[in-house]
C-alpha positions as CSV (number, residue, x, y, z in Angstrom):
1,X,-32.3,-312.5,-275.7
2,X,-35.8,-311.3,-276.6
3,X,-35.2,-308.0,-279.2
4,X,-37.1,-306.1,-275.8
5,X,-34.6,-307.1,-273.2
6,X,-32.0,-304.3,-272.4
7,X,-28.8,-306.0,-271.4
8,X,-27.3,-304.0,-268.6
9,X,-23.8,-304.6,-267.4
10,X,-23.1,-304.1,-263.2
11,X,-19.4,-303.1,-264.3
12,X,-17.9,-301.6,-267.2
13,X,-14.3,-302.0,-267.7
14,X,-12.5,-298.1,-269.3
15,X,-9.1,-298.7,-270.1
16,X,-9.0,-299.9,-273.6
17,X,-9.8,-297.8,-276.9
18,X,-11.0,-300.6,-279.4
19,X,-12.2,-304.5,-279.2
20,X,-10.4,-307.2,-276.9
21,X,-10.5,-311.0,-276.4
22,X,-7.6,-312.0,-274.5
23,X,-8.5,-312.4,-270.4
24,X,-7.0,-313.9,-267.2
25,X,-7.9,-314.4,-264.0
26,X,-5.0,-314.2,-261.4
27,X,-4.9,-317.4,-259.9
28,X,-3.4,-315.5,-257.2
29,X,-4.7,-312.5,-256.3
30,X,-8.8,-312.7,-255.9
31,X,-10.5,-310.1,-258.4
32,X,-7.5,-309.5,-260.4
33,X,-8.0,-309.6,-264.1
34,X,-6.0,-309.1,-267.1
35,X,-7.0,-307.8,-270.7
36,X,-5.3,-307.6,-273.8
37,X,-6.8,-305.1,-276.4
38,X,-6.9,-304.5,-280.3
39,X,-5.1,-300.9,-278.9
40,X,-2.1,-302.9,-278.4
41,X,-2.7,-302.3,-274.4
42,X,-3.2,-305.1,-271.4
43,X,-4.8,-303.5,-268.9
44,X,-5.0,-304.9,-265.1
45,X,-7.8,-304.6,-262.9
46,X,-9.0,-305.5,-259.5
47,X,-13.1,-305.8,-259.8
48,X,-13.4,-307.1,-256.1
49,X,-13.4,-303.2,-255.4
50,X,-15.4,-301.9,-257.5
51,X,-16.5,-297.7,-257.0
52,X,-19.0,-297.4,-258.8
53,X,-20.4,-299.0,-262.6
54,X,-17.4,-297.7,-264.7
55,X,-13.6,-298.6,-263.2
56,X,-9.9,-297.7,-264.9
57,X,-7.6,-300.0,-264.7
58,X,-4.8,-300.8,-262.0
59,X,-2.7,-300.1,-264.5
60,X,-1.8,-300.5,-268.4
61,X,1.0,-302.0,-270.0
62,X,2.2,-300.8,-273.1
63,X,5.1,-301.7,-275.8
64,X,3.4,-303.8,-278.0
65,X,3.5,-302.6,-281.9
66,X,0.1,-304.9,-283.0
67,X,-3.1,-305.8,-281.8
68,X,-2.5,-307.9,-278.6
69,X,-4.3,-311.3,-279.0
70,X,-3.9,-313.1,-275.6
71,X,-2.9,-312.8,-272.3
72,X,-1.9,-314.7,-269.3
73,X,-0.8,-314.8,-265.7
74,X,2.0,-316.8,-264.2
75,X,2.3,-318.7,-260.3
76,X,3.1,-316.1,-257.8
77,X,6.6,-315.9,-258.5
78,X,7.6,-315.1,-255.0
79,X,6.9,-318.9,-254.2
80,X,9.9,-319.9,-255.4
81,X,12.1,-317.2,-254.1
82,X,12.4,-315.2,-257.1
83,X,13.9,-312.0,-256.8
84,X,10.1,-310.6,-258.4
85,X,7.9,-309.1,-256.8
86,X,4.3,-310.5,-258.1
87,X,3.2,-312.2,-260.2
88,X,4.2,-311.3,-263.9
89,X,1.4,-311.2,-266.8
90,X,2.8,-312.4,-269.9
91,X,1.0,-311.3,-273.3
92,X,1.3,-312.0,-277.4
93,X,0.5,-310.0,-280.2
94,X,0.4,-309.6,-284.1
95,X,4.0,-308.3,-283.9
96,X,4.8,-311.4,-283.1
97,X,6.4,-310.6,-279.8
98,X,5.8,-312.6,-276.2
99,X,5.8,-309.6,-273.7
100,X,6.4,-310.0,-269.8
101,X,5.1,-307.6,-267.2
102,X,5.5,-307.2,-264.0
């Protein structure tokens, strides 16, 4: 961008503390999102309803003792007659653990 145009975002995300790069789409659920942050958090989000230009999460999921690096959605589990309820987001971090929420 030219060093005189203003970059100005039409939603900012507030759930995590320090830099991210791991995001999801739900291939499920339309405007669900998930994040995994450097504050060892993955935050949820629904951004099809947003309520004005700053939006918390759905809800944070916590546990991990590192940075998380990635995250990821799985099918709707209740296709197949699992006992779950939804769809579970599955996440990895530097403490080398594979994290499932649901």
């Amino acid at each position: 961008l030219p060093p005189h145009t203003a970059c100005s975002p039409d939603l900012t995300l507030t759930g995590h503390t320090q830099q991210g790069f791991g995001l999801d789409w739900c291939p499920d659920k339309e405007g669900y999102v998930a994040t995994a942050g450097f504050d060892r958090k993955v935050c949820v989000w629904d951004v099809s309803r947003p309520s004005g230009a700053r939006m918390a999460p759905l809800v944070t999921f916590t546990g991990h003792r590192g940075p998380v690096e990635d995250v990821s959605w799985s099918p709707e589990a209740s296709r197949s007659g699992s006992i779950l309820r939804g769809p579970l987001v599955a996440s990895v971090s530097d403490d080398h653990m594979v994290r499932l929420f649901e």
